[in-house]
Steps between C-alpha positions, in 0.01 A plus 500: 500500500468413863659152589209282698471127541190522206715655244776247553248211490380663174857524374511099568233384314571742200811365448368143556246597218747623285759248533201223440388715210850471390553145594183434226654647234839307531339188507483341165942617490630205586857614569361672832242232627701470821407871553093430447449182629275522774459367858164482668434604841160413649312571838228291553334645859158435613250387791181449592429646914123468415393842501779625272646267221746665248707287251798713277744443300812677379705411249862667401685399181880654489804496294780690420366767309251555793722534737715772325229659457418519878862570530473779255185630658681524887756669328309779344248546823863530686593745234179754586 
């Protein structure tokens, strides 16, 4: 497989997906709530310049589990 900048972003949200998936299924364990408790992230941009008006919003939510499984994920795309 040929190492690019899209495959590696691909890689990264995979194992974001995973790791969330994960994170999900560990949550009603209680003795590893430090590993899926969440923090938010939020982007709030917009404007108005009177012919072009755009308003988005982003929002991240990470933990632990996430980010091993973005660790995991650079790890195997550094593997191919």
């Amino acid at each position: 497989m040929k190492k690019n900048t899209v495959t590696l972003i691909l890689f990264i949200l995979l194992g974001l997906l995973a790791g969330s998936i994960v994170s999900q299924l560990l949550d009603p364990v209680e003795e590893v709530a430090f590993l899926t408790k969440s923090a938010d992230i939020s982007w709030h941009p917009k404007a108005d310049l009177q012919i072009l008006k755009y308003d988005l919003y982003f929002q991240v939510k990470l933990n632990l589990i996430s980010l091993l499984g973005l660790i995991c994920a650079i790890w195997i795309y550094r593997k191919l």
